[in-house]
N, C-alpha and C positions, 0 to 999 in steps of 0.2 A: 648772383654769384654763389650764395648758399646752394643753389635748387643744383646747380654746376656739380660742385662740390660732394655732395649727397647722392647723385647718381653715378661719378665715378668711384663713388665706395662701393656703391651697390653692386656695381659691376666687377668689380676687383673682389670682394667678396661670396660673388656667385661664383667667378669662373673659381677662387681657392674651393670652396665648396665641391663642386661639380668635378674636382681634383681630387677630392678627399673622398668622395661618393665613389670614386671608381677603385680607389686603394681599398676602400672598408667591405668591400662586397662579400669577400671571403669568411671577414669576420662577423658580417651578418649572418652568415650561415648556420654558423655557429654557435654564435646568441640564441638564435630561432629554435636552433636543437636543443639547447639548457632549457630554454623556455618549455616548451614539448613535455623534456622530461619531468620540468617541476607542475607543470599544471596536467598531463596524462590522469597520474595515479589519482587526483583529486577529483578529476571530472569522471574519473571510471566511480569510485565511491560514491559519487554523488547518483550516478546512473543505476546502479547493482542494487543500492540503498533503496532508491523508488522506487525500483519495481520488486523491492522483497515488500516494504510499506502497501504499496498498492494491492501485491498476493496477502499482507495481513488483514486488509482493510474488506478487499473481496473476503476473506472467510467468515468474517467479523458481522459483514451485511447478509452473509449465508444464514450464518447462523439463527440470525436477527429474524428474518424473514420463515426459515423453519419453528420456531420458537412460537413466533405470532400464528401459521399455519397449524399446528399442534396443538395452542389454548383456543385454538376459533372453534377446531373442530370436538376438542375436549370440551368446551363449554353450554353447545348443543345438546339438548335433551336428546336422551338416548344414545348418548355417544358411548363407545368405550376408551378403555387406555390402548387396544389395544388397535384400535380403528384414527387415534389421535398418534398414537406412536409412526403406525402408515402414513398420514399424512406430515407430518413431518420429517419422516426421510425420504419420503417423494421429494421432499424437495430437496435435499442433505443430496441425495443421489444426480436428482438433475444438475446439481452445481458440481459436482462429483469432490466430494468432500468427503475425506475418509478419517477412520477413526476417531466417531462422534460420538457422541451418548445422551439418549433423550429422557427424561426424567421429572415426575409427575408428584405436586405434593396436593392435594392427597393420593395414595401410590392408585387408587382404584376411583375413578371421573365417573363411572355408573353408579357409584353410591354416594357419590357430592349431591346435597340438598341442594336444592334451588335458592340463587342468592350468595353461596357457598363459593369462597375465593379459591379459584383454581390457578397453582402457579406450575410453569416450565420450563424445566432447565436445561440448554443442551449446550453441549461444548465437545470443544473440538481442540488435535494440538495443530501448531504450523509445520511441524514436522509431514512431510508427506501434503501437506496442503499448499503449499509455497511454492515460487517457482522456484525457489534456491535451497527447497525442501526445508525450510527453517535452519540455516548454519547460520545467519547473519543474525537472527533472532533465536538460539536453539533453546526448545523444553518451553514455549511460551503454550499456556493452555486460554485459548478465548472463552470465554463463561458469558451466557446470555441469559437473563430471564423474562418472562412475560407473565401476567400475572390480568386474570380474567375471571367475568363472576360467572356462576354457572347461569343459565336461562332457567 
C-alpha cells in the first residue's frame, strides 16, 4: 500500500512539473541571457589576460635566450662586444622584438682577462612587443642578466 501510495505522488508530481516546464520556457530564456551577460565580461578578461601574460612571458624567454646568446659568445676568446652585441640581436631579431638594449659590464669583452666575470644586460619594453601592445600591462620594462666567466 505504501509502494501504491508513493507512485501516485510520483506521477501527480511529474505530470505538475512537466506543466510548470512548459510555462517557464520563456523565462529560461531569459535567465540564460543574465547569465551571458554576467559571465561574458569575465571570461573575456580572463582570455585577453592570457594572452597579454603569454606575449609577456614570450618576451621574457626572448630576452633570456638573447642574454645567454651574447655572454656565450662575449665569453670566447677573441670575441668582441661588438660580435657579442650581433649575436644577441640575431636573436632579439629572429623573435622580432623591438625596442631592446644589449649591454655589456665590462663595456669592452676583448680586454676581459681570462677568468674575468662577464655580465649581460638586455631589456626590452611590452609596449610594441605584446599582442595588445602592452595596454593591459603599460610602461612594463623586462631586465634580464646573464653573468659568464671569460675562457
Amino acid at each position: 500500500m505504501m509502494f501504491k501510495y508513493q507512485s501516485n505522488s510520483i506521477r501527480k508530481t511529474a505530470h505538475r512539473n512537466g506543466a510548470g516546464l512548459r510555462t517557464n520556457a520563456a523565462n529560461r530564456k531569459g535567465a540564460a541571457l543574465v547569465e551571458l551577460a554576467v559571465c561574458l565580461p569575465v571570461l573575456m578578461i580572463l582570455i585577453l589576460g592570457s594572452i597579454e601574460a603569454t606575449g609577456a612571458i614570450f618576451v621574457r624567454q626572448a630576452l633570456t635566450t638573447a642574454a645567454y646568446e651574447a655572454a656565450r659568445e662575449a665569453s670566447r676568446t677573441g670575441a668582441t662586444t661588438a660580435t657579442a652585441t650581433a649575436r644577441g640581436q640575431a636573436v632579439l631579431d629572429a623573435r622580432r622584438i623591438q625596442n631592446s638594449t644589449i649591454s655589456f659590464t665590462p663595456a669592452d669583452v676583448a680586454a676581459a682577462t681570462r677568468g674575468s666575470l662577464i655580465t649581460i644586460e638586455v631589456t626590452a619594453t611590452l609596449n610594441g612587443n605584446s599582442p595588445f601592445t602592452g595596454r593591459v600591462i603599460p610602461n612594463q620594462v623586462n631586465r634580464v642578466r646573464t653573468v659568464m666567466v671569460k675562457e
